[in-house]
C-alpha positions as CSV (number, residue, x, y, z in Angstrom):
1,X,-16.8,-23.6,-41.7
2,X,-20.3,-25.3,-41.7
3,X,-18.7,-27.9,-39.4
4,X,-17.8,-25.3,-37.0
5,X,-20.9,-23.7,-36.8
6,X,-22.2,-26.8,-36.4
7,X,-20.4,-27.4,-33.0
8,X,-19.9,-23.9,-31.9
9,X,-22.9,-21.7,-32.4
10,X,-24.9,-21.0,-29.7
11,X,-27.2,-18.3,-30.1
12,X,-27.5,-14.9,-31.7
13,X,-26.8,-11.3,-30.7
14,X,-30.4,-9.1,-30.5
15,X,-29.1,-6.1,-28.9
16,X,-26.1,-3.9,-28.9
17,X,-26.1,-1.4,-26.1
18,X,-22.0,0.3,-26.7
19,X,-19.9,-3.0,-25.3
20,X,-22.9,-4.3,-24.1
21,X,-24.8,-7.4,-25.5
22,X,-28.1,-9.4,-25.2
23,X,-27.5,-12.4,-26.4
24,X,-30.7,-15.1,-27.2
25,X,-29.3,-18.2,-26.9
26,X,-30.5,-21.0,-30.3
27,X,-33.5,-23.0,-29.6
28,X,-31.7,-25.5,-31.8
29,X,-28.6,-25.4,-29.3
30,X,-30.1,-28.0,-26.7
31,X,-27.8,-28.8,-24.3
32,X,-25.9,-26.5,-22.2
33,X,-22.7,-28.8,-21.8
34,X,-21.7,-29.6,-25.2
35,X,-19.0,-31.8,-25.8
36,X,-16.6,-30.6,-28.5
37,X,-13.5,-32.6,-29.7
38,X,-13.9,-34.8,-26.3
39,X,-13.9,-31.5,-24.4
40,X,-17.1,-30.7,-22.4
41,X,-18.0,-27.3,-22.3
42,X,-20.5,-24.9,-19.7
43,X,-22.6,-22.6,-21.9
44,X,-23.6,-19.2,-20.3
45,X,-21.3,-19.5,-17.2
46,X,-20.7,-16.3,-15.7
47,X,-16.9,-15.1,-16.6
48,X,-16.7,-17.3,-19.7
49,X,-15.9,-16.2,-22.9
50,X,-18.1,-16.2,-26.6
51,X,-16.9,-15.0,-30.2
52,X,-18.2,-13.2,-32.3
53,X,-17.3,-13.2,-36.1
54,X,-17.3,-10.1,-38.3
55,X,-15.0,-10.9,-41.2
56,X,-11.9,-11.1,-41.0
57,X,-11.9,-10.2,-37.5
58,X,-13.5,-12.1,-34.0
59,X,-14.7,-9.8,-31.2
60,X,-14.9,-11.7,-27.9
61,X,-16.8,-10.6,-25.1
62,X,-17.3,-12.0,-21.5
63,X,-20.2,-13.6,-19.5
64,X,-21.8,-11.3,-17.1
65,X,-25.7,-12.0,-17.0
66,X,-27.4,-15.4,-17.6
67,X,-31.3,-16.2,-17.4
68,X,-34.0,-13.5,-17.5
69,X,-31.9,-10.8,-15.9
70,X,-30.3,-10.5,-19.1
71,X,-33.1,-9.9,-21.1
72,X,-33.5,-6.4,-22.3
73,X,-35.3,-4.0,-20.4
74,X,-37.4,-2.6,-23.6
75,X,-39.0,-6.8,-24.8
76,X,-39.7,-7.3,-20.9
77,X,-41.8,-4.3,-21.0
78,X,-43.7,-5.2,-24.2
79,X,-44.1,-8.9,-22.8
80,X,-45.9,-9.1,-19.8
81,X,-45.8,-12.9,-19.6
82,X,-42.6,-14.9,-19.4
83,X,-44.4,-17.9,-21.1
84,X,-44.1,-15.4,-24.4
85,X,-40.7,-14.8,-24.0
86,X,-39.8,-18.3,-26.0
87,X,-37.5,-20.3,-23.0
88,X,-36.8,-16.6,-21.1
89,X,-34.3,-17.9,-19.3
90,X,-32.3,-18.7,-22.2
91,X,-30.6,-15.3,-22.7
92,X,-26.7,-13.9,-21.7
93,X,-25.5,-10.4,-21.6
94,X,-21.8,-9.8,-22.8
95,X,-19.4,-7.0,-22.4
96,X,-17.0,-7.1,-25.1
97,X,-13.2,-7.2,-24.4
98,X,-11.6,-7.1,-27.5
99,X,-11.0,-8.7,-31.0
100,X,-8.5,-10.9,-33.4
101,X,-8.1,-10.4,-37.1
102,X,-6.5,-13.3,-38.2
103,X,-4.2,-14.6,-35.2
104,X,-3.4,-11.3,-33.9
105,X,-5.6,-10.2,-30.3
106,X,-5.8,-6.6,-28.9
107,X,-7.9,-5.5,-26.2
108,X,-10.8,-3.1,-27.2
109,X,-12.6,-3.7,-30.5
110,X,-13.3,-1.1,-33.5
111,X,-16.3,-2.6,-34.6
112,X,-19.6,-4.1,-33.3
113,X,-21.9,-6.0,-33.8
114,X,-25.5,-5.9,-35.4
115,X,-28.4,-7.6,-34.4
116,X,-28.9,-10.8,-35.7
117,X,-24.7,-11.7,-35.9
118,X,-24.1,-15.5,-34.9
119,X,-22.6,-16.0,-31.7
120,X,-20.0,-18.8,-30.4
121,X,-18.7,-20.5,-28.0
122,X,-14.8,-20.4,-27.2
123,X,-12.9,-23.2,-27.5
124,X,-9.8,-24.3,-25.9
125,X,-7.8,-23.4,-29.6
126,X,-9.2,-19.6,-29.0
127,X,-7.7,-19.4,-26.0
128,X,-4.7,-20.2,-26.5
129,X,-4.7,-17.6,-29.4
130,X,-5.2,-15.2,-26.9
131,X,-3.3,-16.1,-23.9
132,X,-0.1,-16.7,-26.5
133,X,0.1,-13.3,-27.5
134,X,2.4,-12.2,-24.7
135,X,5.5,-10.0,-24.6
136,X,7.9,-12.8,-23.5
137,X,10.5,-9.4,-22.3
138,X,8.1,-8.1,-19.8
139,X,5.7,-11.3,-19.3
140,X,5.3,-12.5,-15.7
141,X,4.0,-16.3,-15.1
142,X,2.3,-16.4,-12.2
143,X,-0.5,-19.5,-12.6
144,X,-3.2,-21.0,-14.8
145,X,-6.5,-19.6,-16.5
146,X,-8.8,-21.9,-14.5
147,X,-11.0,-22.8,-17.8
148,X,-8.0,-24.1,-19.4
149,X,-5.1,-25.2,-16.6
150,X,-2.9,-26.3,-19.1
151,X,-2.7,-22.5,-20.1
152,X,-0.1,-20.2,-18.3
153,X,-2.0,-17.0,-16.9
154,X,0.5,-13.8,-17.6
155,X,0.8,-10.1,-16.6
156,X,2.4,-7.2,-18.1
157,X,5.0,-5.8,-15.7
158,X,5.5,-2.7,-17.4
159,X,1.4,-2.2,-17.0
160,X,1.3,-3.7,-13.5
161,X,4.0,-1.3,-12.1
162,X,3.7,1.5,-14.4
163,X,-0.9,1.9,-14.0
164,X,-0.2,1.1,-10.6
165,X,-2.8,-2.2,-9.2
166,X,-4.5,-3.9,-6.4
167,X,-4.9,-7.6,-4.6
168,X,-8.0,-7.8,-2.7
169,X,-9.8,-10.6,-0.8
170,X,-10.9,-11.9,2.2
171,X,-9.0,-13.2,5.1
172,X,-8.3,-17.0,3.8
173,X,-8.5,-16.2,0.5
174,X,-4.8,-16.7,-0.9
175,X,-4.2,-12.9,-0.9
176,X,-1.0,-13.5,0.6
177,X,0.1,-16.2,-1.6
178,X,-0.9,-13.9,-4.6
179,X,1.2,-11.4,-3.1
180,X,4.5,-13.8,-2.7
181,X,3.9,-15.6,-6.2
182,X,3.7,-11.9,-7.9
183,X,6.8,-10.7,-6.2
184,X,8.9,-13.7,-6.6
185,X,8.1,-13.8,-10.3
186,X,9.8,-10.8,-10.3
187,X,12.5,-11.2,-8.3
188,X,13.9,-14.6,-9.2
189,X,13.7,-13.4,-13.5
190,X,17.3,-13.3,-14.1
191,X,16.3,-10.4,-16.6
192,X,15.4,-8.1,-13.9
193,X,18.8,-7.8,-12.0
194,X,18.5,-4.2,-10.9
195,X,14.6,-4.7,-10.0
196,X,13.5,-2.4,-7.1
197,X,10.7,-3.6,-4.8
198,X,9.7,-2.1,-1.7
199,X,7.0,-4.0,0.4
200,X,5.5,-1.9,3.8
201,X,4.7,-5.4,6.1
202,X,2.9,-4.3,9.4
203,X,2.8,-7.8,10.3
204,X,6.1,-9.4,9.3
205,X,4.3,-12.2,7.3
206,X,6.6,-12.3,4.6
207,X,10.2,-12.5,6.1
208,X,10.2,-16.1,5.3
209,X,7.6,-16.4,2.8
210,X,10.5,-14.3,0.3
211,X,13.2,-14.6,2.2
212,X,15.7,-15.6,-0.8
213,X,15.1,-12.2,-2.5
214,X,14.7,-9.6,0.1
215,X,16.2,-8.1,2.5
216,X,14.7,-7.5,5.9
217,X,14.3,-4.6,7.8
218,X,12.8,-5.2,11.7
219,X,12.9,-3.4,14.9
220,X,15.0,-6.4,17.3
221,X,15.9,-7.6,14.2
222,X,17.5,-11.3,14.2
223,X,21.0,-11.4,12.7
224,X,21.3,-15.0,12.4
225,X,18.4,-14.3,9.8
226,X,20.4,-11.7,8.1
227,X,18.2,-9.3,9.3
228,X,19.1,-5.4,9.9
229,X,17.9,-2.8,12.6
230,X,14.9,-1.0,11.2
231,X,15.9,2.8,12.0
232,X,13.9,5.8,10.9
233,X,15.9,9.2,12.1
234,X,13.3,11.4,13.3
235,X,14.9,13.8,11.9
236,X,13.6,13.4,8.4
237,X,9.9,13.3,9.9
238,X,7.9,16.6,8.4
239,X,7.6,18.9,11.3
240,X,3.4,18.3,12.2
241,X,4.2,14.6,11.3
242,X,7.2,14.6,14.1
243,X,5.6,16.4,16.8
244,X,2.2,14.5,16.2
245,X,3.9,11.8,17.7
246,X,3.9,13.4,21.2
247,X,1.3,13.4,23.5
248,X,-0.6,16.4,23.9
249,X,-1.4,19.9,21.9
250,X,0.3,23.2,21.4
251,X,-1.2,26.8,21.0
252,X,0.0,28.2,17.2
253,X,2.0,30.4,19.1
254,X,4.1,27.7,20.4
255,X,4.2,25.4,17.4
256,X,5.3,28.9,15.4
257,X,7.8,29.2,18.3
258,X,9.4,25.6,17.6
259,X,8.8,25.4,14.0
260,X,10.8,28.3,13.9
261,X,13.9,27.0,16.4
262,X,13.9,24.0,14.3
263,X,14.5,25.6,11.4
264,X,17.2,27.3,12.7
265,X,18.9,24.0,14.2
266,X,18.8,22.8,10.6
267,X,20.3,25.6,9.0
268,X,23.3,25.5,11.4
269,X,23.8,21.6,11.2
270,X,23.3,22.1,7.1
271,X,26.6,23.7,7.8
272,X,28.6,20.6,8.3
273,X,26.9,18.0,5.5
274,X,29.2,17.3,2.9
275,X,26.8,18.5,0.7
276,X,25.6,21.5,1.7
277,X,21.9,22.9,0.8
278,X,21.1,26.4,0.0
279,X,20.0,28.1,3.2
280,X,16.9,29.7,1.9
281,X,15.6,26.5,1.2
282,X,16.0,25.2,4.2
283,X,12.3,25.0,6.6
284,X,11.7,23.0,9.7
285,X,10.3,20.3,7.6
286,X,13.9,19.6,5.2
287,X,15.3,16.5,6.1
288,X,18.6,17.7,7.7
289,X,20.0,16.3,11.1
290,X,19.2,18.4,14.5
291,X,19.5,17.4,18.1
292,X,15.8,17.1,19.6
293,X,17.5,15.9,22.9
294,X,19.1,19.9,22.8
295,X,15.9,21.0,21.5
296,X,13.9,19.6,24.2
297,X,16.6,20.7,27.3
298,X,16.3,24.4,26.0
299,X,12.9,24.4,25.8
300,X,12.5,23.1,29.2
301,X,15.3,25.2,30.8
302,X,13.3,28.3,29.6
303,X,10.3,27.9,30.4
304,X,11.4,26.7,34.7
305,X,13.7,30.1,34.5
306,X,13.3,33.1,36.9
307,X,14.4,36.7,37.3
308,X,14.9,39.2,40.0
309,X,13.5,42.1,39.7
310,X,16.3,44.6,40.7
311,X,16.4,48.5,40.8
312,X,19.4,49.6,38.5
313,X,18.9,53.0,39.5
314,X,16.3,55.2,41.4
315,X,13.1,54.2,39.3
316,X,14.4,52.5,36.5
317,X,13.7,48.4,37.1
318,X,15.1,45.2,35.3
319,X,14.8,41.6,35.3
320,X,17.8,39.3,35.9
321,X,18.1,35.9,35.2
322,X,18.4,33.9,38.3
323,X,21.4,31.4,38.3
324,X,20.2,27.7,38.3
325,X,20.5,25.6,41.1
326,X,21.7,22.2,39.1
327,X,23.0,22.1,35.5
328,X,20.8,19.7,33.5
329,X,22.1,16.5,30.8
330,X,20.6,16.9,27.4
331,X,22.1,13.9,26.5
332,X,20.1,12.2,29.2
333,X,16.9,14.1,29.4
334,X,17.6,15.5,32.6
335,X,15.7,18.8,33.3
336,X,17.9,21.4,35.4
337,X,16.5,22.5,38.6
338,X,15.4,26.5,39.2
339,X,14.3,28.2,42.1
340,X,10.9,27.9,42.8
341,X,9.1,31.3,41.8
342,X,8.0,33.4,45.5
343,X,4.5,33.6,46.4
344,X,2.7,36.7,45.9
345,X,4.9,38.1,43.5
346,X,7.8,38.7,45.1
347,X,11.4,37.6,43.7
348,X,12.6,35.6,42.0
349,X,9.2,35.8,39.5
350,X,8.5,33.5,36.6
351,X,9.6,34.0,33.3
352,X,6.8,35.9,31.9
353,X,8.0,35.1,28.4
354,X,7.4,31.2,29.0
355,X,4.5,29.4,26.6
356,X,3.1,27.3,29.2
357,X,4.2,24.1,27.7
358,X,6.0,22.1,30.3
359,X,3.2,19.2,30.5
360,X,3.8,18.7,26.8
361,X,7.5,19.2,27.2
362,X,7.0,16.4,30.0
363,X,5.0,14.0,27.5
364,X,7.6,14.8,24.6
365,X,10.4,13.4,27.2
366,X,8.8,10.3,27.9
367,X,8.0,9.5,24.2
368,X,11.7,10.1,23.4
369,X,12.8,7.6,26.2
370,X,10.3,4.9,25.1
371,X,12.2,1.8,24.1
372,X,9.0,1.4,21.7
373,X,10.3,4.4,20.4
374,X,14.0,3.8,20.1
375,X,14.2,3.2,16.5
376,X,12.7,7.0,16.0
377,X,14.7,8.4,18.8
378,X,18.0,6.3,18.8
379,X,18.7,5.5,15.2
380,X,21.9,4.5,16.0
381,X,24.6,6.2,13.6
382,X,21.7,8.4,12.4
383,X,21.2,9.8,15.9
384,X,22.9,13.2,15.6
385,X,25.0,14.8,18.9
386,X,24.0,17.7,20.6
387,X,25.1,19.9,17.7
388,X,23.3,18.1,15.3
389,X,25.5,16.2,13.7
390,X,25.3,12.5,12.7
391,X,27.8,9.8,11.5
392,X,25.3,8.7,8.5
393,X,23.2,10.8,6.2
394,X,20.1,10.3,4.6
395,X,21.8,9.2,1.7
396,X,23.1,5.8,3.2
397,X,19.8,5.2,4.6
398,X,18.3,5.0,1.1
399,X,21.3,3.2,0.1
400,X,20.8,0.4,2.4
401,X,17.5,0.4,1.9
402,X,17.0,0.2,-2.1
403,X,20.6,-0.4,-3.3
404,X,21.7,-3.6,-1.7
405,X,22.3,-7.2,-3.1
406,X,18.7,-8.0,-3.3
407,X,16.1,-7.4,-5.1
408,X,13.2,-7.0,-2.7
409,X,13.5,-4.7,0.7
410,X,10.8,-5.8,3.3
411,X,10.3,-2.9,6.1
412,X,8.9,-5.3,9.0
413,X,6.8,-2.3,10.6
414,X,5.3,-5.3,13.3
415,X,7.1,-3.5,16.2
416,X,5.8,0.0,15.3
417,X,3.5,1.5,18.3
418,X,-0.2,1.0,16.5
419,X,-0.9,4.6,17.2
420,X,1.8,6.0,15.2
421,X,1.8,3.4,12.1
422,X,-0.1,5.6,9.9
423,X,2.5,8.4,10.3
424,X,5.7,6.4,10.1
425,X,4.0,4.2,7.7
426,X,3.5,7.9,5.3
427,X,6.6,9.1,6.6
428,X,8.8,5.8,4.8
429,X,6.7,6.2,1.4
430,X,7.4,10.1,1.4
431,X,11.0,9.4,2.3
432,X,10.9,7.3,-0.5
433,X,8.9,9.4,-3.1
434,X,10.3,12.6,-2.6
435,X,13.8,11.2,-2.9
436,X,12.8,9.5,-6.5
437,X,11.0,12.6,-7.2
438,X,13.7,14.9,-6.7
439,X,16.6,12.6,-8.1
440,X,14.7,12.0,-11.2
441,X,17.2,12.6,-13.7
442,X,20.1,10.5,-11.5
443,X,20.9,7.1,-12.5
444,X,19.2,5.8,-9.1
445,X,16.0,8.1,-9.5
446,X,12.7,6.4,-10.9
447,X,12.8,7.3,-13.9
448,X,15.8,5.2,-14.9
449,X,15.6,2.7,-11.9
450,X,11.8,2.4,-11.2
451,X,10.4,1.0,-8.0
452,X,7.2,-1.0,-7.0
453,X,6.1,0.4,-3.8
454,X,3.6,-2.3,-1.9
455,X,1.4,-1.8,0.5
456,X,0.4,-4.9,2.7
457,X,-2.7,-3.9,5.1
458,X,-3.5,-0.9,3.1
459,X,-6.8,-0.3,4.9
460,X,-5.1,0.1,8.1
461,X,-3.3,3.4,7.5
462,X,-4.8,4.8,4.1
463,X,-8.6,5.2,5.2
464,X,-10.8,6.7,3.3
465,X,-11.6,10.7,3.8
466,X,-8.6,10.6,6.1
467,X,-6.0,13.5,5.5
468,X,-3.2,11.7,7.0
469,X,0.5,11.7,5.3
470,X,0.3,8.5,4.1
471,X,-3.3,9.2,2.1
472,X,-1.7,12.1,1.1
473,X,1.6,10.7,-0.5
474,X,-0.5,7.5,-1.7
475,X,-2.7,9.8,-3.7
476,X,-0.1,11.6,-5.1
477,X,1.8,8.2,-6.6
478,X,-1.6,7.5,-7.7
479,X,-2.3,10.3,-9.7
480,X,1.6,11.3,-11.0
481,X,3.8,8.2,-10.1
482,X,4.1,6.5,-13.1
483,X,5.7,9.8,-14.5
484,X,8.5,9.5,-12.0
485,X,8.9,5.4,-12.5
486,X,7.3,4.9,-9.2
487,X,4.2,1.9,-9.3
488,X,1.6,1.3,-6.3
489,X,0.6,-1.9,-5.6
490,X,-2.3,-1.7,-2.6
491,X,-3.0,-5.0,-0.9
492,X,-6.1,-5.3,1.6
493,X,-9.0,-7.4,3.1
494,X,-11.2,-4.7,3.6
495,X,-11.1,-2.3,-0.1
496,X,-14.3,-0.2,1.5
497,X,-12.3,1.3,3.5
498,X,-10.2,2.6,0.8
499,X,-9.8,6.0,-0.4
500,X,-12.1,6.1,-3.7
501,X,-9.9,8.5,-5.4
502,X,-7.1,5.7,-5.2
503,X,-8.5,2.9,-6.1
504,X,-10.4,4.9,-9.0
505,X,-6.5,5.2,-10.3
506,X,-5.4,1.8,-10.2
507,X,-5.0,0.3,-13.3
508,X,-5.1,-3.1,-12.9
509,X,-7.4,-5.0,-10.4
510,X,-6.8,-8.8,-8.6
511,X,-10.2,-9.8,-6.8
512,X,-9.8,-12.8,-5.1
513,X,-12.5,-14.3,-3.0
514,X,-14.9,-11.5,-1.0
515,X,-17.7,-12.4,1.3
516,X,-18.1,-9.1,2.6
517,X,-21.3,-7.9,0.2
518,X,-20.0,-3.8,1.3
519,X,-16.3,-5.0,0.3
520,X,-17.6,-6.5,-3.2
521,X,-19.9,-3.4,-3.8
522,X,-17.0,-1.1,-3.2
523,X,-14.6,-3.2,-5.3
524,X,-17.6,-3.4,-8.5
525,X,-17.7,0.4,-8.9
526,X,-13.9,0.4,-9.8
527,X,-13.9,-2.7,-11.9
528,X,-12.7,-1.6,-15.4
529,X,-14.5,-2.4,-18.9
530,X,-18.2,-2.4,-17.4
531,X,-17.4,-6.0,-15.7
532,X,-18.8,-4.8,-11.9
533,X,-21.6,-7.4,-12.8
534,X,-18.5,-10.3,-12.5
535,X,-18.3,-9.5,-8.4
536,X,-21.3,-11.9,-8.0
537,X,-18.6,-14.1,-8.8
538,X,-16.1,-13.4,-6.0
539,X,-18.1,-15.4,-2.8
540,X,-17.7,-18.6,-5.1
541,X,-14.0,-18.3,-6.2
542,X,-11.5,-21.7,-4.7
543,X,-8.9,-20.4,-2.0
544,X,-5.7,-18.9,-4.5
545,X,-8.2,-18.4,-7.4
546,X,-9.3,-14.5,-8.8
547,X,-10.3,-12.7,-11.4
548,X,-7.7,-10.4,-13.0
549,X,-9.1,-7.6,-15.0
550,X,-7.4,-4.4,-16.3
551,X,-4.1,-2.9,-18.3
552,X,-1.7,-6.3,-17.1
553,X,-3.5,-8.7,-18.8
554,X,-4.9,-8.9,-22.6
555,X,-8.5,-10.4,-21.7
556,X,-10.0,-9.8,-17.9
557,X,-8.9,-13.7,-16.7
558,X,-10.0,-16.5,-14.2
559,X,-6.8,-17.2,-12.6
560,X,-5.7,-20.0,-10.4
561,X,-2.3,-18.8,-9.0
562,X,0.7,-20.8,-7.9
563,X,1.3,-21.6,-4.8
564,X,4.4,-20.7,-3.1
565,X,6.9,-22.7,-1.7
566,X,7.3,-21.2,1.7
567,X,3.4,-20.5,2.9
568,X,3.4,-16.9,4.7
569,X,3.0,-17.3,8.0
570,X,1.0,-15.4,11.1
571,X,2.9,-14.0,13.0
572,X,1.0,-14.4,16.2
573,X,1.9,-16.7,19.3
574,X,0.9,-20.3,18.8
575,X,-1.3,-21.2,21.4
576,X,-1.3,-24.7,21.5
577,X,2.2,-24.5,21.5
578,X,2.5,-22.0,24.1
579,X,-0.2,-23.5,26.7
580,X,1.6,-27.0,27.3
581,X,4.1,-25.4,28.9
582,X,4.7,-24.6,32.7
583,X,3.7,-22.2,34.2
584,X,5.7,-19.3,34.6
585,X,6.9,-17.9,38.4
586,X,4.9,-15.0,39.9
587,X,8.0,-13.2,40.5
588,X,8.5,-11.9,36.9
589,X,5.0,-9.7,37.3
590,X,7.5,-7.4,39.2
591,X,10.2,-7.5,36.6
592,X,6.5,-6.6,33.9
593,X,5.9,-3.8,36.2
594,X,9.2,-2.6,36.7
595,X,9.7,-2.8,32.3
596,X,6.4,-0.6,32.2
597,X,7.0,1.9,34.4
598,X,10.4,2.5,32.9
599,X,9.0,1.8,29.4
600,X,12.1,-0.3,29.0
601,X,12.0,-3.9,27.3
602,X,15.2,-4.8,29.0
């Protein structure tokens, strides 16, 4: 014991503020790179470790303030001079993280410290006490604790999913290669052969990166690549979220108007499901088939009718319908043709019961013929006829989404209209959610088949003090997933522009390198255990390195992840590839217009 004091002690603990330490480092303790057992070692470095022996037991605590910042507040007031302050830069404050009695580690501690207690340094044969104690049936590898690389860094998967977690960093940080090593670990355990992952990819970056796992969804998809057709039916769309997708507004009377015709259309069409819903609970926002190519031919046809005002008999007036001149094609968008109401109010007059909504009806057209549209509009077997009834269900959709011979779906949302990703984006996740939700009890509900639901780009469609459908639905698997089996994981360059709320709920928290000072303020008032003085750290950290702090891991860790073996790529056009080639002949700018004013890629 006096040998390892000896070597180990390097200062003493003179205040206890609740986890907080100040820590005087030993005037006898000279050098600040001691070499123990032919291992040299930094004293004070920010996000290194110290112990602290009571006992039996060994509290540990982490780095967060070195040099006269850590001095407390109450001896700088009653010593004016640093020259009294006996070497005031020799001082470290410490949050402590948890304790072992005996060989056994546990996050938190039951007792502190009093003033006076020696303090050590942490050798390699502590760590490995610590990063040892793992669960080996729910342990994730997924790199090295950089103070040790000869030490395997883990996570908990049932805390990661379960408390829900982040990755954040900046552009060139490794966030993506975090992502892939995290996922993979998952998905190539042998263990976990009915995993469920779902990652939301606006940018197709991780097609190849994790392409033995998962199963890609893509609008054009490439079948040589074993790709499928992304298709989301429109149909399943909450009303507002559906009809925010056309240009345009509507009066409430109109919106109450179609709301209500919609609900109808799905009450008849429930008619013919296989299994058929109870018609009270039935509203324009259930996800049940309709036609909106019907939908929007009625709507039209009644709004260009006309009417004759005809004397029945002496006095007594009606309107009749005047016959159309030219039938329209629902199935083709084609309007039918009226007569043209007479001038001065003279027949045939307009239909005075008409909403005044054939510029949106005109708008709502043209988005349902957009080919950038076509997986919404023309879902393929999901598109339902005239009568509103479609060859697939809802049911095969999530079927081919979360029950296929992989263990990772990838929704490639890169050829999704900008303007409508943060709807579609909400409308998947709810799709998803309320399914689980609802199916709880099943065998294929989250409670006995969970899912890990990740978000690549969260920034770009779940801003904060937004009240879009995809803040909404995030915030609600924030706050009462993990009772249902479905986890969160958020992954984003740009965390200030996060919804607070969420990222107050995430339970675990990967910060790789930040640069932004706004990003790496936002990100220290959510780090857990008191550690938002370890951001400082985050401008410094190597490309693929990050801190790790929360319910996944024992201690809050320095990791150096793995690296992947296929590096995701951008999925923008190679310039320097692209610009050694020929030009291309002028005559294809007419083919560009032509595809543009049909809004046609083909």
């Amino acid at each position: 014991m006096r040998e390892e004091k000896f070597h180990t002690i390097i200062g003493h603990v003179k205040s206890v503020n609740g986890s907080r330490l100040s820590i005087k480092l030993s005037d006898d303790f000279k050098s600040s790179m001691p070499i123990i057992n032919g291992l040299v070692y930094r004293v004070g470095q920010i996000g290194s470790f110290v112990r602290i022996p009571l006992g039996y037991a060994h509290l540990y605590g982490i780095v967060t303030q070195a040099g006269a910042d850590a001095i407390p507040e109450k001896l700088t007031m009653t010593n004016t001079s640093l020259e009294n302050m006996h070497q005031s830069s020799r001082w470290i404050t410490v949050v402590l993280v948890g304790e072992r009695v005996r060989s056994k580690f546990e996050r938190g501690v039951i007792q502190y410290p009093t003033p006076d207690d020696e303090v050590h340094l942490v050798t390699i044969d502590d760590l490995k006490i610590i990063y040892s104690e793992i669960n080996k049936d729910s342990s994730l590898t997924i790199g090295q604790i950089s103070a040790s690389e000869s030490l395997p860094a883990h996570i908990d998967l049932n805390r990661f999913l379960s408390r829900h977690a982040a990755i954040v960093g900046s552009t060139g940080s490794g966030k993506s290669n975090t992502v892939s090593v995290i996922l993979e670990a998952i998905a190539s355990n042998q263990r976990y052969k009915s995993s469920r992952i779902l990652l939301i990819d606006p940018h197709g970056e991780y097609n190849e990166t994790l392409k033995n796992y998962s199963k890609v969804f893509k609008i054009n998809a490439d079948t040589e690549k074993s790709e499928a057709e992304l298709q989301i039916p429109f149909w399943a769309l909450p009303f507002n979220e559906l009809f925010s997708i056309f240009p345009g507004t509507l009066k409430e009377n109109a919106l109450d108007a179609i709301r209500s015709e919609i609900q109808e259309r799905k009450i008849a069409s429930s008619k013919s499901l296989t299994k058929k819903p109870k018609e009270h609970s039935i509203n324009a926002d259930s996800p049940i088939p309709f036609s909106i190519n019907d939908l929007w031919h009625e709507l039209d046809d009644f709004e260009k009718q006309v009417f004759n005002k005809v004397e029945v008999s002496k006095g007594n007036w009606e309107l009749q319908l005047v016959e159309r001149l030219e039938d329209g094609d629902a199935t083709k968008l084609i309007p039918s043709r009226h007569h043209p109401p007479a001038p001065g109010g003279g027949n045939p007059n307009l239909n005075k019961g008409a909403m005044g909504i054939l510029t949106f009806l005109n708008g709502m057209r043209n988005r349902i013929t957009d080919d950038r549209y076509k997986f919404l509009f023309d879902p393929g077997e999901y598109l339902p006829n005239l009568k509103g009834k479609s060859e697939k269900d809802l049911n095969m959709l999530l079927s081919d989404w979360l029950n296929h011979d992989k263990q990772l779906t990838i929704l490639d949302l890169s050829g999704i209209p900008s303007e409508i990703m943060s709807s579609i984006s909400g409308t998947i996740i709810k799709i998803i959610y309320d399914s689980l939700f609802w199916g709880q009890e099943l065998n294929v509900g989250g409670r006995k088949q969970p899912i890990l639901i990740a978000l690549e780009e969260a920034h770009s469609y779940l801003k904060a003090g937004e009240d879009s459908i995809s803040s909404r639905t995030v915030q609600t698997i924030a706050k009462e997933g993990r009772k249902y089996g479905v986890g969160l994981l958020l992954i984003t360059q740009r965390p200030s522009e996060l919804d607070e709320t969420v990222l107050s709920q995430l339970g675990t928290l990967i910060a790789l390198r930040m640069t932004n000072a706004k990003d790496r303020g936002h990100v220290g008032s959510v780090m857990p255990d008191d550690l938002n003085d370890l951001v400082s750290l985050l401008p410094s950290l190597r490309t693929g390195e990050g801190l790790i702090m929360g319910e996944a891991v024992k201690i809050p860790s320095r990791v150096k992840f793995d690296k992947i073996a296929y590096a995701p790529k951008s999925s923008d056009p190679l310039v320097s590839e692209r610009w050694i080639l020929e030009k291309p002949d002028s005559k294809e700018y007419e083919e560009l217009i032509l595809r543009w004013r049909n809004r046609k890629f083909n």
